[in-house]
N, C-alpha and C positions, 0 to 999 in steps of 0.2 A: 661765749662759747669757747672751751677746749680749744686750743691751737689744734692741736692733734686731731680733732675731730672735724674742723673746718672744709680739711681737704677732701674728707670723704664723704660731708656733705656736698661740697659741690660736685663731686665725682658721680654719686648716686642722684644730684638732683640735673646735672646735662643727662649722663644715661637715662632718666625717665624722658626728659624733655626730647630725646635722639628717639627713643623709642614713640612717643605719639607721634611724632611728625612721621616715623616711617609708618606708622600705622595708617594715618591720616591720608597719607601719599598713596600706598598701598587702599583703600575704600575709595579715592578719589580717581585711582585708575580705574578699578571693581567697577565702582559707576561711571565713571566714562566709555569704558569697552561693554557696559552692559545697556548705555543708552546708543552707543553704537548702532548696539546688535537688536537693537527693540525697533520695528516697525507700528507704526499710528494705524489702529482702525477708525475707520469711521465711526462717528456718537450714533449715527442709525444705520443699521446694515442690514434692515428686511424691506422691501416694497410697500410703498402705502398701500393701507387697505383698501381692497378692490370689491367690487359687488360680486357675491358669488355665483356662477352661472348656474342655472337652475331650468328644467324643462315644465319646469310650474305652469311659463303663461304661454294660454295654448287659445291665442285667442285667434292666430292666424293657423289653425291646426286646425281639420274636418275630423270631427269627431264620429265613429260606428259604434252603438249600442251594441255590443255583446250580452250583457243581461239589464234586465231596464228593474227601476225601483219597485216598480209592481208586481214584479214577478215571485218576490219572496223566496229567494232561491237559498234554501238550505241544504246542505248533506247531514245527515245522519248516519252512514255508514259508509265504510269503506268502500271507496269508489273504486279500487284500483281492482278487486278482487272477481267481479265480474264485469265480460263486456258489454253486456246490455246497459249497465246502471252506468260505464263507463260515458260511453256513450249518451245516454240520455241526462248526462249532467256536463259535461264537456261542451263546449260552444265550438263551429267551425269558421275560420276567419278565412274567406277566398280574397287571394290579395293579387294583384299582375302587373307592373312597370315599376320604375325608379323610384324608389323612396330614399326623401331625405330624411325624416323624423317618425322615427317607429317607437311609439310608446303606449305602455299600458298602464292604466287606469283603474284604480282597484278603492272602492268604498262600501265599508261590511260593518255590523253593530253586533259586540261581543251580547249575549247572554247574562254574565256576571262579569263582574271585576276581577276573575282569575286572567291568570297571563297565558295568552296564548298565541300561537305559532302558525304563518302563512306556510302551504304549500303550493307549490306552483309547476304545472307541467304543461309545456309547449313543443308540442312533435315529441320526437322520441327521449327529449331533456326533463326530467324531474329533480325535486329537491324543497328545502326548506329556507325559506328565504332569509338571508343575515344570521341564517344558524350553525353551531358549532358544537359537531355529533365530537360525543367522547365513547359512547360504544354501538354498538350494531343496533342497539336497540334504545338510546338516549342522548341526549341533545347535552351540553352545557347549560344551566341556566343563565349563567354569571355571563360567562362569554357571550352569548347570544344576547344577554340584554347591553352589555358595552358594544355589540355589534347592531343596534338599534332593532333588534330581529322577535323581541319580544311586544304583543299586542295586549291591549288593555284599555278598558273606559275610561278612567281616570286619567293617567298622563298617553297613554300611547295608544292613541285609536285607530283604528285602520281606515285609515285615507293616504295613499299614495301613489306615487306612478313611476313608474317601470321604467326605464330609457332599454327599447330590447338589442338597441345596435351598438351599447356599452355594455363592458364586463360586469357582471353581477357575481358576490358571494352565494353558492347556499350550503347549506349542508350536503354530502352527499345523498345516493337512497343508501340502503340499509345493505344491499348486492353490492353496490358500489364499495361500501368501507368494510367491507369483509372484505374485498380484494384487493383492496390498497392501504386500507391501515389509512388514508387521508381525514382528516379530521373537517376540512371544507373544501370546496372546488369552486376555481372561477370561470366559469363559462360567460359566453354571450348568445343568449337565447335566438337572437336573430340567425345564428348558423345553423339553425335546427326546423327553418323554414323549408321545406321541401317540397316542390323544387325550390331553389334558392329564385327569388323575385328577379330579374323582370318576367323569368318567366311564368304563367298560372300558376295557382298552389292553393291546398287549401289545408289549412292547421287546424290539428286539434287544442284548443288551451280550458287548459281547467286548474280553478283558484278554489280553497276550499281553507278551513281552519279547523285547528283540534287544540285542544287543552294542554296541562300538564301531566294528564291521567291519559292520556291518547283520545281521550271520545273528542267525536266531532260535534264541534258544537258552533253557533255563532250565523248571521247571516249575510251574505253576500249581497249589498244592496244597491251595489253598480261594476259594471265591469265595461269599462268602455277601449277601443281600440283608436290613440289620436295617432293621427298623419300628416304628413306634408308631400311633396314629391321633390325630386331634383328640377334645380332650373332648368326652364326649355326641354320636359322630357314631362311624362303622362303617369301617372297610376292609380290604380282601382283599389276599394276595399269594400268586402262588404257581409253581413253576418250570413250564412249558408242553413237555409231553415229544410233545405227537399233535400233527397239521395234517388241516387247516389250522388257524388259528387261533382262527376261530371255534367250531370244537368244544372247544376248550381253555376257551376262555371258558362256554361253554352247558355245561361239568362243574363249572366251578370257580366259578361264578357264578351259573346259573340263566340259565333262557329269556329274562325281560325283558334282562337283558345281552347274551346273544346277538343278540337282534334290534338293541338298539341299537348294537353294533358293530358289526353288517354294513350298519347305517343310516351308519353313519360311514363306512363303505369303499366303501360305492357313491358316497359324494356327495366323498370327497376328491379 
């Protein structure tokens, strides 16, 4: 090698050599203050899987027939629109003391295989169940079916039950989302018992299904009402076949009940 050149190779090969160590020094601090600054999660950071609670078993539940399988109970037309049909398709639930498990029961046999949609009205509360209205006058399909709210023979038959003293989705009515522009509401049916239990009461509820096309179609082939009561405390339930109502109560109840519902109905 060049004399001459010697020097400036070793000049240019320390300055590389000066230059990776500060680099090296420099990525060795980088990772040191950056392992620092790193805290350890845990390799499992979600709860074992647990059984999920479910108001399926209803074996220590007293079940009330609100409509029994031999009854065939169909709607074909709009119920909402007169009160006689209203009525005469509506079941009455007189209920009176402490309940711990208020749940409804619902098993119906679609027609065809088209998708169709529960409505459910309890005291002055209506709506569509698990559905998601997008105008005054139609539902979402799509949303309504990832909201499990879509019925059908094939995967989604209707048998289910209700928990009515948990929050439930439905769609609004039709009044409702004209005035609020809401697309679903969450209510809990059980608020809409009047009187509110323990004291006497008797509810209207009526279950019914319609299509895609709006007709009613489909049949209702059990509508059951399951219960339990609070511990160390009493209550009644039971389906109201006589009117008025207060007779229904004053059989199913006894006189002090009767007087205090008709105390409730004159002063509501």
């Amino acid at each position: 090698m060049n004399p001459k050149i010697r020097p400036v190779a070793s000049y240019l090969g320390l300055l590389l050599l000066t230059i990776t160590l500060g680099v090296g020094s420099i990525l060795y601090i980088v990772d040191f203050w950056q392992s620092k600054n790193e805290v350890s999660t845990p390799a499992i950071d979600k709860p074992p899987s647990m059984d999920k609670s479910s108001i399926t078993t209803t074996s220590s539940l007293i079940k009330i027939k609100l409509i029994k399988p031999e009854e065939n109970y169909i709607i074909s037309q709009n119920p909402y629109t007169d009160r006689n049909i209203y009525n005469q398709q509506s079941r009455q639930l007189a209920l009176m003391g402490d309940f711990e498990t208020a749940i409804l029961e619902i098993k119906g046999k679609l027609q065809n295989n088209d998708n169709h949609f529960l409505s459910i009205n309890i005291g002055t509360e209506s709506g569509i169940y698990n559905a998601v209205r997008s105008s005054a006058d139609s539902i979402n399909l799509q949303l309504t079916q990832d909201n499990l709210g879509v019925f059908n023979n094939s995967n989604s038959p209707l048998n289910l039950k209700i928990d009515l003293m948990a929050k439930q989705t439905l769609a609004p009515t039709r009044e409702e989302f004209l005035s609020k522009k809401e697309s679903t509401k969450l209510i809990r049916f059980w608020d809409f018992i009047k009187p509110q239990p323990p004291a006497p009461s008797i509810t209207r509820i009526l279950v019914f299904t319609f299509n895609e096309k709006g007709d009613y179609t489909g049949t209702i082939k059990e509508l059951n009402f399951l219960y339990s009561c609070k511990k160390d405390s009493e209550c009644k339930a039971n389906l109201c076949s006589v009117s008025p109502g207060s007779k229904c109560i004053k059989e199913n109840f006894g006189e002090k009940a009767y007087k205090d519902y008709n105390k409730y109905c004159k002063n509501k």
